[in-house]
C-alpha positions as CSV (number, residue, x, y, z in Angstrom):
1,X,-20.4,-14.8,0.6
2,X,-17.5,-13.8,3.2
3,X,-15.0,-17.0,3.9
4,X,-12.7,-14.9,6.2
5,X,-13.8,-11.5,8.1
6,X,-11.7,-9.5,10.3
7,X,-12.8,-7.2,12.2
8,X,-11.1,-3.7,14.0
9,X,-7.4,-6.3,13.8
10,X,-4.7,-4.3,15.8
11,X,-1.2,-5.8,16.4
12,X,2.1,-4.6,17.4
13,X,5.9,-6.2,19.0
14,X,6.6,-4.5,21.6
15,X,6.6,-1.1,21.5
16,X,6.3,-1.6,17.1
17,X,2.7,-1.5,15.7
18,X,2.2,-3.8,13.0
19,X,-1.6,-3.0,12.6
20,X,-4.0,-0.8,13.8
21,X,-7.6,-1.2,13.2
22,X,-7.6,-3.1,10.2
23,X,-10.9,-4.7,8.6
24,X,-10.6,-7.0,5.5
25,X,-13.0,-9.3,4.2
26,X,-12.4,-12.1,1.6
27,X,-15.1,-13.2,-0.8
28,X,-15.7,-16.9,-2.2
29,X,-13.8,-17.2,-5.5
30,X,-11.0,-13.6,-4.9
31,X,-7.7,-14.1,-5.9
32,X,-5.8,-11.8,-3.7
33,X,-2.5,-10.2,-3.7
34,X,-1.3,-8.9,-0.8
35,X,1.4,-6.4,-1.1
36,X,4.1,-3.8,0.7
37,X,7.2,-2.7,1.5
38,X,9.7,-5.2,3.1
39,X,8.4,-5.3,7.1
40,X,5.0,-3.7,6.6
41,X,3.1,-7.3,8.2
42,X,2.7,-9.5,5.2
43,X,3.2,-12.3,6.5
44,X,2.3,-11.1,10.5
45,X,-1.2,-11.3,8.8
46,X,-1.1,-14.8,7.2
47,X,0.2,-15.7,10.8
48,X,-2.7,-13.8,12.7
49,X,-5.7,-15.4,10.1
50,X,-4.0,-18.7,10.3
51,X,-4.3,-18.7,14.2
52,X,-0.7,-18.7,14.2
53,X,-0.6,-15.4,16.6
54,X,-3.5,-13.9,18.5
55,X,-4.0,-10.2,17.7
56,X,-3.8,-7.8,20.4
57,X,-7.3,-6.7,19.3
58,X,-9.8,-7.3,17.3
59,X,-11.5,-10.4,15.7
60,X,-11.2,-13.1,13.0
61,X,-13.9,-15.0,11.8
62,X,-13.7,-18.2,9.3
63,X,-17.0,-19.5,7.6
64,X,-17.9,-22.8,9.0
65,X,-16.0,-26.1,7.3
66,X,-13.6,-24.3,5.5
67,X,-10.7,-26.0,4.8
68,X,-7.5,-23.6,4.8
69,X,-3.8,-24.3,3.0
70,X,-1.2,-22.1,3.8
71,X,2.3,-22.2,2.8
72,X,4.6,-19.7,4.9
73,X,8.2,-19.1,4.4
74,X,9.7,-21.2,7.7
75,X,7.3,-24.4,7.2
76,X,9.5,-27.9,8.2
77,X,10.0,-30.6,6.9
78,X,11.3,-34.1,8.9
79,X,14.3,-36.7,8.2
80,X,13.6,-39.8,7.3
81,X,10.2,-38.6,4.9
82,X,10.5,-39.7,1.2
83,X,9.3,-36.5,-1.1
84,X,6.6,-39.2,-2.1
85,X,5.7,-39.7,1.7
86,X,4.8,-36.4,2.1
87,X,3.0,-35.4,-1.0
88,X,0.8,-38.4,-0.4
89,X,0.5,-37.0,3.6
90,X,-2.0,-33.9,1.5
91,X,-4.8,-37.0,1.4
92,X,-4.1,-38.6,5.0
93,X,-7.6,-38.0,5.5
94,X,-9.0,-40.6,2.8
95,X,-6.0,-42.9,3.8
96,X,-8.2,-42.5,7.6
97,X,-11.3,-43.1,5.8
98,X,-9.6,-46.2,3.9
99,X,-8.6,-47.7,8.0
100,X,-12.5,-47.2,9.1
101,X,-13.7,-49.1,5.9
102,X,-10.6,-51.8,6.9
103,X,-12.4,-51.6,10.7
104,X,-15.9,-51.8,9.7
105,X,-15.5,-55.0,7.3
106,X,-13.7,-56.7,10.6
107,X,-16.6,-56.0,12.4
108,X,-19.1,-57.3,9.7
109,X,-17.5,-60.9,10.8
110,X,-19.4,-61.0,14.4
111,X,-22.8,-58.4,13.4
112,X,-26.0,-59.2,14.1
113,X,-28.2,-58.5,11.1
114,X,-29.6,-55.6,12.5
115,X,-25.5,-54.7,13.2
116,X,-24.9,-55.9,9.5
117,X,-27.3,-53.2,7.6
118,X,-25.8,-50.2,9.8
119,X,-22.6,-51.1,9.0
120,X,-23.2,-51.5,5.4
121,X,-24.4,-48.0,5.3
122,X,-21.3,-46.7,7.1
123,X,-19.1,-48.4,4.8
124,X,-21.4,-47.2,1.7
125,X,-20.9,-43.7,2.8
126,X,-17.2,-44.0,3.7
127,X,-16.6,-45.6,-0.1
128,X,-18.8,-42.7,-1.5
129,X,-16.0,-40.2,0.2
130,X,-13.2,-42.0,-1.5
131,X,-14.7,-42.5,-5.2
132,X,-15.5,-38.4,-4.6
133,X,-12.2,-37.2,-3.6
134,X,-10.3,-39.4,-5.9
135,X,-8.8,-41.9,-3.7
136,X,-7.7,-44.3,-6.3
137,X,-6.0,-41.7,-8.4
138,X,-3.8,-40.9,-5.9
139,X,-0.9,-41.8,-7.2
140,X,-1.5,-40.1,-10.4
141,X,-2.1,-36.8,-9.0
142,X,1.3,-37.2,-6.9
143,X,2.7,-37.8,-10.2
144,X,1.3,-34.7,-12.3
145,X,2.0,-31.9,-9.4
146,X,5.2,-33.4,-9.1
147,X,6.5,-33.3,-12.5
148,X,4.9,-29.7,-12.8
149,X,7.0,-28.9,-10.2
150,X,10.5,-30.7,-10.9
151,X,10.5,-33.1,-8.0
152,X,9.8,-36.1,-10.5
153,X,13.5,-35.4,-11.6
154,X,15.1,-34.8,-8.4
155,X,13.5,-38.6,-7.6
156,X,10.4,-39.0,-5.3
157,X,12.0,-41.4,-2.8
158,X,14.7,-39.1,-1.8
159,X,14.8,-37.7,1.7
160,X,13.2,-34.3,1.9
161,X,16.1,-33.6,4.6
162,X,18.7,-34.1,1.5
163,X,16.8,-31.4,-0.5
164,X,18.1,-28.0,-1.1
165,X,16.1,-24.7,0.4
166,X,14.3,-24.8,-3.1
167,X,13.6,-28.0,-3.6
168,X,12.3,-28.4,0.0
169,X,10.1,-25.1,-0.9
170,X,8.3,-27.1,-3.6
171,X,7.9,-30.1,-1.7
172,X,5.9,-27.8,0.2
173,X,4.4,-26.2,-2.4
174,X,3.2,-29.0,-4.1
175,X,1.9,-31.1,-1.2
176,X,-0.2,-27.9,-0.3
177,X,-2.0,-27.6,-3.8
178,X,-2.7,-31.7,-4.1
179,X,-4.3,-30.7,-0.6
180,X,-6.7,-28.3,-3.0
181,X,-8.0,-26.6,0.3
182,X,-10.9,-23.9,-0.2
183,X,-9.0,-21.3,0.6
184,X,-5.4,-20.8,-0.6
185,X,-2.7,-19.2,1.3
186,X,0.7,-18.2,-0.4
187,X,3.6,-16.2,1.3
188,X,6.3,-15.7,-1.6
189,X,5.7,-19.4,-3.4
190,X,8.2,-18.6,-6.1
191,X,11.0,-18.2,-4.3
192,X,13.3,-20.9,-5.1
193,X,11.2,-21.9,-8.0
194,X,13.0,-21.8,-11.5
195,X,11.5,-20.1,-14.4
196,X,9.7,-23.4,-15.8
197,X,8.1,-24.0,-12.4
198,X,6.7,-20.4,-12.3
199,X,5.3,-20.6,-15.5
200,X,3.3,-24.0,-14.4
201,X,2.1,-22.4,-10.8
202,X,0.9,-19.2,-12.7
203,X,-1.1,-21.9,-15.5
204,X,-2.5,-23.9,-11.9
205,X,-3.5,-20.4,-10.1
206,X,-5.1,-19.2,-13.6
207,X,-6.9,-22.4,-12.9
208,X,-7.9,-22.5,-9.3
209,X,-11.5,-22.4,-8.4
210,X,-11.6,-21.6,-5.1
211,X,-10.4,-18.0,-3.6
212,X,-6.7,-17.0,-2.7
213,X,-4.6,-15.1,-1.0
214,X,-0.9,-14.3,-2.1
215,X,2.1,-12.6,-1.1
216,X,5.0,-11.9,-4.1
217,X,7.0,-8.9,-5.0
218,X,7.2,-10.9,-8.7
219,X,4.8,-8.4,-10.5
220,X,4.8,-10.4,-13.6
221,X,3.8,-13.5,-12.1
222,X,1.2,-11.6,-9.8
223,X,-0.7,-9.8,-12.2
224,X,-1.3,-12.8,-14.1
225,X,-3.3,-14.0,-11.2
226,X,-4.6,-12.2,-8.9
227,X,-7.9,-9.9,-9.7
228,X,-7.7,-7.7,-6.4
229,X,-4.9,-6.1,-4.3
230,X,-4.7,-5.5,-0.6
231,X,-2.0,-3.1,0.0
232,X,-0.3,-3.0,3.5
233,X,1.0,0.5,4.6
234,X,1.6,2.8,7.5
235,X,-0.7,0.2,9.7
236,X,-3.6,-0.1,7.2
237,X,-4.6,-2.4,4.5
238,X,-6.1,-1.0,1.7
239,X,-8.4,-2.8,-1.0
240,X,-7.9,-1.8,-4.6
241,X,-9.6,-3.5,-7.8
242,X,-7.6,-5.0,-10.5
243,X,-4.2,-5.5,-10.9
244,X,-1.0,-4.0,-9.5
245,X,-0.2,-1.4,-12.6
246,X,-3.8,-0.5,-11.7
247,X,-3.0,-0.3,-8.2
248,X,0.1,2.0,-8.7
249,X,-1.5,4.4,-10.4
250,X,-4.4,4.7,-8.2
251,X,-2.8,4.6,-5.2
252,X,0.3,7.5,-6.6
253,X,-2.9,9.7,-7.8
254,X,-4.3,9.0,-4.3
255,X,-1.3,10.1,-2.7
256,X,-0.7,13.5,-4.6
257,X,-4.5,14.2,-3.5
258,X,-3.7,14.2,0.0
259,X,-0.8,16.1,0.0
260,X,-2.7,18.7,-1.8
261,X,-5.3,18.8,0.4
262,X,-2.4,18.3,3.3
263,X,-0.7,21.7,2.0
264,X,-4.3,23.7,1.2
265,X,-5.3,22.3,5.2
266,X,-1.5,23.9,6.8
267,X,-2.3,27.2,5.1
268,X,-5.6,27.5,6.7
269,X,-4.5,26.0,10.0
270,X,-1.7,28.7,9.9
271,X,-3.9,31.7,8.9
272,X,-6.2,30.9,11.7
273,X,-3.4,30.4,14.1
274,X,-2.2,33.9,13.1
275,X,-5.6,35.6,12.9
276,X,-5.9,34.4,17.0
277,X,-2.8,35.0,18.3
278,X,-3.0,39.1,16.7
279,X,-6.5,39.3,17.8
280,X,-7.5,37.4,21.0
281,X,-6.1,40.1,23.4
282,X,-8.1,42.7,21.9
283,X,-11.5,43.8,23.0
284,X,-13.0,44.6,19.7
285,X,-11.3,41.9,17.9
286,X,-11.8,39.0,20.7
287,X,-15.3,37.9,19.6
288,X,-13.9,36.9,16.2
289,X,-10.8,35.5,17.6
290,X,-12.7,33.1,19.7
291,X,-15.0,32.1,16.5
292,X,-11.6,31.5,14.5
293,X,-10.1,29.2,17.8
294,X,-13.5,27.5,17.4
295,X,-13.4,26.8,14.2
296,X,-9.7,25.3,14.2
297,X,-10.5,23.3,17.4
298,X,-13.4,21.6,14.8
299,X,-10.9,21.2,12.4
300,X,-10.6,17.2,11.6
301,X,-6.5,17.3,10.8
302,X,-5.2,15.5,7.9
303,X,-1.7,13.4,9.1
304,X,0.7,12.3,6.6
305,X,2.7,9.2,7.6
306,X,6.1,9.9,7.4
307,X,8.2,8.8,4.2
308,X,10.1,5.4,4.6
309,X,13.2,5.4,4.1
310,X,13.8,4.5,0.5
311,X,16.9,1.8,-0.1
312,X,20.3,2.7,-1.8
313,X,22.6,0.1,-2.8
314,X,25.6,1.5,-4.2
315,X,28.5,-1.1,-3.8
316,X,32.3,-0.4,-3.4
317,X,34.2,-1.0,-6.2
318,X,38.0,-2.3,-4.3
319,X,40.9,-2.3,-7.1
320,X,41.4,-3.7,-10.6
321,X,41.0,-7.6,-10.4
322,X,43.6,-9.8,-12.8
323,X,42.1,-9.5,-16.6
324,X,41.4,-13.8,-15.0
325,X,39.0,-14.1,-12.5
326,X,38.1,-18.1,-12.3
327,X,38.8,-20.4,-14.6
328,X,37.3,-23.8,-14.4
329,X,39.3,-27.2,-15.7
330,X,37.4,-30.5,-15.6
331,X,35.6,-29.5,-12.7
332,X,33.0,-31.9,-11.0
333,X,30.8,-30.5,-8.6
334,X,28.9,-32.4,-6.0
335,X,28.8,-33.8,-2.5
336,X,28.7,-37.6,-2.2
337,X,28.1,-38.0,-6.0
338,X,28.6,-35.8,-9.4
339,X,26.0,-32.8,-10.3
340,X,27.3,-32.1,-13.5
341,X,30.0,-33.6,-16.1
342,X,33.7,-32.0,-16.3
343,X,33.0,-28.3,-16.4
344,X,35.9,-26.2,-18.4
345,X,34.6,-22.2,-17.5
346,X,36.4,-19.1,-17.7
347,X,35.1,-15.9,-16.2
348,X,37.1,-12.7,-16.8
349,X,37.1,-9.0,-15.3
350,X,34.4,-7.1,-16.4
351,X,32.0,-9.7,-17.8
352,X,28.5,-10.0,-15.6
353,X,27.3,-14.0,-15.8
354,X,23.9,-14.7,-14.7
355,X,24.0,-18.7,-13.8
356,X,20.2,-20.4,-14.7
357,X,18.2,-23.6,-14.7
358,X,16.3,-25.1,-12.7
359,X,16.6,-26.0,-9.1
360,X,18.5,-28.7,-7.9
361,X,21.0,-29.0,-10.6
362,X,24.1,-27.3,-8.2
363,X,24.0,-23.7,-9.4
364,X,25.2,-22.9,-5.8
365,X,27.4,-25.7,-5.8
366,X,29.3,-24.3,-8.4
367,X,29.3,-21.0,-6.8
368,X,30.8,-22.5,-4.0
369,X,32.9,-24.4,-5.5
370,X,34.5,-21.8,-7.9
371,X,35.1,-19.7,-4.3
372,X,36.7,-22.7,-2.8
373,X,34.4,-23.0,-0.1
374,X,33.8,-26.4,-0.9
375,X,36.5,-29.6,-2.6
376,X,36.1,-30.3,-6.4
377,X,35.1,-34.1,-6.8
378,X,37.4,-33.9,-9.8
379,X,39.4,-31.4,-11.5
380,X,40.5,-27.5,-10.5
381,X,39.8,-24.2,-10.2
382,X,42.3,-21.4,-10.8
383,X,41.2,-18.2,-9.5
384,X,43.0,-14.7,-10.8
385,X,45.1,-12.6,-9.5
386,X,43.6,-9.8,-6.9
387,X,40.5,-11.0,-6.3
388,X,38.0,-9.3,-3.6
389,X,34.5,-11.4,-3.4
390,X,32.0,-10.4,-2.1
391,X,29.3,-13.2,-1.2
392,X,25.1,-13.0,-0.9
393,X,24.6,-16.8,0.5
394,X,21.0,-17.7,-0.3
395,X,20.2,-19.5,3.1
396,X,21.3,-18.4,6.2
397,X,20.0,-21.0,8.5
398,X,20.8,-20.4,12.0
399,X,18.8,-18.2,13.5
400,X,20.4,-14.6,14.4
401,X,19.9,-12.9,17.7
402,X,22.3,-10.2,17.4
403,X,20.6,-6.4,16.5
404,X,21.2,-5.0,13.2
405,X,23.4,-2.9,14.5
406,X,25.2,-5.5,16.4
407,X,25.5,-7.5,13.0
408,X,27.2,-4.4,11.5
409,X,29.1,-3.5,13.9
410,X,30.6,-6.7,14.3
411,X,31.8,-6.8,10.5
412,X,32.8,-2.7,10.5
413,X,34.7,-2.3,14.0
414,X,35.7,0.9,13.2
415,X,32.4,2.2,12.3
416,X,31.0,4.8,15.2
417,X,27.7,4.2,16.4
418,X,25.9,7.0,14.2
419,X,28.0,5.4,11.0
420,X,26.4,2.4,11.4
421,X,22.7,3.6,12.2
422,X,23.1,5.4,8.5
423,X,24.8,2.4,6.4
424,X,21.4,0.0,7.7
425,X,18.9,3.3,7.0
426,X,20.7,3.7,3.1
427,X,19.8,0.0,3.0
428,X,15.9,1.1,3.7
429,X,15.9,0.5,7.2
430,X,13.6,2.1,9.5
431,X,15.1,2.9,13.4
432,X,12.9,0.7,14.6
433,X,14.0,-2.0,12.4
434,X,17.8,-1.0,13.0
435,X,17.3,-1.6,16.8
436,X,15.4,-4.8,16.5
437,X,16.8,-8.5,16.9
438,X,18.0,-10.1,13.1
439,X,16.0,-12.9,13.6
440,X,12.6,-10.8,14.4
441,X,12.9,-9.7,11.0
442,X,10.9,-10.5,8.0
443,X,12.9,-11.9,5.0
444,X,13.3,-9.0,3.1
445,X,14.6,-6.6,6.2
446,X,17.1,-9.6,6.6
447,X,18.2,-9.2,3.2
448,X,19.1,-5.5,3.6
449,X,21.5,-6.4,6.7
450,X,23.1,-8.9,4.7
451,X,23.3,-6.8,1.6
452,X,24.6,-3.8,3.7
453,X,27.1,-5.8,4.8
454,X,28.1,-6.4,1.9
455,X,28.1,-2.6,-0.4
456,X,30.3,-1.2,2.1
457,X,33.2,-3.1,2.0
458,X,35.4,-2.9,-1.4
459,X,34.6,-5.7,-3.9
460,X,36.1,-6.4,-7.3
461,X,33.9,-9.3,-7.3
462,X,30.3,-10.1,-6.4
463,X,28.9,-13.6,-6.2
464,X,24.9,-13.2,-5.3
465,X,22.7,-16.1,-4.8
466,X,19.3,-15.7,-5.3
467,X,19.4,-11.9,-3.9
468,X,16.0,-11.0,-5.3
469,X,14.5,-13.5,-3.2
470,X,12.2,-11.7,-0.3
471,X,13.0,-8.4,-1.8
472,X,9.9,-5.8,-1.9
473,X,9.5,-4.5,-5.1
474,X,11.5,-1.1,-4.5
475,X,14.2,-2.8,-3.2
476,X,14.8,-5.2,-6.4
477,X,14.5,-1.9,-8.7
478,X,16.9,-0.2,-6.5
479,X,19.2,-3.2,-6.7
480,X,18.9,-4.2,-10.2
481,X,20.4,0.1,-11.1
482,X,23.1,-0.5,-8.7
483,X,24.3,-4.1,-10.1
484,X,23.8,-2.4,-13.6
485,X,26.0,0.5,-12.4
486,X,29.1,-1.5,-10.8
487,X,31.7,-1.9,-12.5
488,X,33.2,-4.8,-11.1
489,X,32.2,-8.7,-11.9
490,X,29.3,-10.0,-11.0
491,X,28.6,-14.1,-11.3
492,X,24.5,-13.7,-9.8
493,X,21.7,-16.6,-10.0
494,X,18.5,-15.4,-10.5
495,X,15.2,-16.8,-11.5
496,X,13.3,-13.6,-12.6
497,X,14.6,-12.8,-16.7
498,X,13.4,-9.2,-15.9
499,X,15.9,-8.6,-13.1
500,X,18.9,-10.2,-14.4
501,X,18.7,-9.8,-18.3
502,X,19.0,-5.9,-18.5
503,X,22.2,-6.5,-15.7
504,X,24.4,-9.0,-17.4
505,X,26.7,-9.5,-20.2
506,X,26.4,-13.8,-20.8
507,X,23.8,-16.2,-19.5
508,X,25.1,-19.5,-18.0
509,X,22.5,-22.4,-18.0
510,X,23.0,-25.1,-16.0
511,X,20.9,-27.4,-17.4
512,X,23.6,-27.6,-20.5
513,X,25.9,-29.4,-18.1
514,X,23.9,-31.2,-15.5
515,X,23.5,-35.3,-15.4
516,X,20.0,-35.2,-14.2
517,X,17.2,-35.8,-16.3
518,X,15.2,-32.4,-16.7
């Protein structure tokens, strides 16, 4: 049975096409992944099934009562709501059904008896609703999703407001599967999610019932969940059975069969084309002339889409750092109050550090921290002698309306215009990506401004946060051989062991360190 259908979709920004007659269907019990390159639609299609945007064309249908969860990368949250308040907002419809009960038994009070029976029925049926969905287990569930997802820890009457990005992500995450909706809706949930965390959301999809759609370059974490991929490219969306290693090697023999029936096609088109032109002006050769124009005006022509530009991240080493490059004495990192006890850290030239645990615990505290960005609560931090950082911030918050090449510009001056242009296309940029607004952009294309920002300025040091995060999967591959290839230091948190662990020399986990209970 088909829970979502959509039919000849076509969508586009301005002059940009996103889409162009795409049909997909999705069947009751699929577990999707939807996957492409950084900017290919993603999540323009979550938006456009969610009702979010209207398509320019074309038409989506929902079966009737079905209830839809989606969790999208720019959901809000509001001051002032506990983490508890809102987990418990997933079941605000029981909580409604609870106030008619409350309103029916104040009516019982003045009922006639005829009045009396019909309500008793009402409030039979409303009661029947709660004991079915679980309403006096509420509490319970709250508490399982939320220690499966670390915000038991973090404490569930702190303001959501005076959460991190990642902890505000699975506040999110975690309200939208208590809602168990029949249809799931995931745009990148394990962004911001530690290792731990992962592994319980992979054990909860392996689990779920109902059908799902989800969006992640993680290809570990999607393969172990997902039974189909839709694969979004050069305006289509293509179904493919199985997993994503079946996927690649489908879709790569796929690909060398049309360019070999692309190339066979050009030599016939070009023999044809030759035979016409020699022969069309000449009496006894006309007649077949004619028959050859015939038979290449019939000809249905194969088009190739033209190759996206493929990223390349090599960064600029600047000159040899001090043999010191931070060292950390009785540090105490925090805000209002301590994250961790006195910290005593060294980092020296050449060593790679990936910092770990899970979130919440002030891994980019202590980034900031060691930069100086932020005061110590206690203690110091010496930095060495020569230092050039070079900093990947993991939220950038305000929205940006400058274009890419605005954004560039602004930090290379003395770049010309066509310099530019080619630093953002090295990054995987397409022209009309380059020319587009920052904050248009999905969060991957985002990404490869900031990061080619960052390779082309000379850097003894790199402190990344989170740079994998939004990445498509060609882009973390690329970036992963060029963080392997520097030869500078690198202090990088990361939550994905198969990025980071074939990059770095020593593993820092935070949770060694940290006063809160994990």
């Amino acid at each position: 049975m088909s829970v979502l259908t959509v039919k000849n979709m076509s969508h586009g920004f301005g002059d940009r096409a996103i889409f162009e007659d795409v049909s997909f269907r999705l069947l009751k019990g699929e577990k999707i992944g939807l996957i492409g390159a950084n900017g290919e639609g993603k999540s323009t299609f979550m938006n456009i099934v969610t009702g979010k945007l209207m398509p320019d064309e074309g038409k989506i249908e929902w079966s009737n009562r079905v209830r839809v969860g989606y969790l999208d990368q720019h959901a809000e949250l509001q001051r002032g709501q506990s983490i508890k308040d809102v987990l418990k907002g997933a079941f605000q419809y029981l909580f409604d059904i609870e106030n008619e009960i409350l309103k029916i038994s104040d009516k019982m009070a003045e009922a006639t008896p005829e009045e009396l029976e019909k309500l008793l029925d009402d409030m039979g049926s409303l009661q029947d609703m709660l004991d079915h969905n679980g309403f006096y287990v509420i509490d319970a569930k709250v508490e399982e999703v939320a220690a499966g997802l670390g915000l038991k820890d973090i404490g569930l009457d702190k303001d959501v407001m005076d959460l991190s990005g990642g902890q505000r992500t699975k506040v999110l995450l975690a309200k939208l599967l208590l809602e168990t909706p029949d249809i799931l809706l995931l745009d990148e949930p394990t962004n911001y999610l530690d290792e731990q965390h992962i592994e319980w959301l992979k054990r909860f999809l392996q689990n779920y019932e109902s059908a799902f759609v989800l969006i992640s370059h993680d290809v570990p974490f999607l393969n172990s969940v997902i039974n189909l991929i839709y694969h979004v490219e050069h305006l289509k969306l293509t179904r493919y059975v199985g997993d994503y290693e079946n996927f690649k090697r489908i879709h790569e023999a796929n690909k060398k069969q049309l360019e070999s029936a692309y190339e066979r096609q050009k030599q016939e088109i070009s023999k044809l084309e030759e035979f016409v032109a020699r022969n069309k002006a000449r009496a006894a050769t006309a007649g077949m002339a004619k028959a050859r124009q015939k038979k290449l005006d019939k000809i249905d022509r194969i088009e190739i889409a033209g190759e996206k530009p493929k990223p390349q991240f090599d960064f600029k080493v600047g000159r040899t750092a001090g043999k010191l490059i931070f060292e950390a004495k009785d540090l105490v990192i925090g805000y209002n109050e301590p994250l961790t006890k006195p910290l005593n850290l060294t980092m020296e030239r050449g060593q790679k550090i990936a910092l770990v645990g899970a979130n919440g615990l002030g891994k980019s505290t202590l980034l900031k921290s060691l930069m100086g960005l932020i005061p110590a609560l206690e203690g110091e931090v010496k930095k060495g002698d020569y230092l050039e950082l070079g900093y990947f911030e993991q939220e950038i918050k305000d929205a940006n309306y400058n274009t890419c090449i605005e954004e560039v510009w602004n930090e290379f001056p003395g770049y010309s215009q066509y310099e530019v242009r080619a630093a953002l296309a090295r990054c995987g940029l397409t022209t009309k990506h380059i020319e587009s607004k920052v904050v248009v952009l999905s969060g991957g294309e985002q990404a490869k401004v900031r990061l080619c920002k960052l390779i082309n300025r000379e850097r003894n040091v790199l402190i990344l946060d989170e740079p994998t995060n939004h990445l498509d999967v060609e882009a973390k591959d690329e970036l992963k051989r060029a963080l392997k290839e520097y030869k500078g230091s690198i202090l990088l948190v990361c939550h994905e062991p198969e990025f980071y662990e074939d990059v770095v020399t020593d593993v820092w986990n935070c949770e060694d360190w940290t006063l809160k209970i994990i």
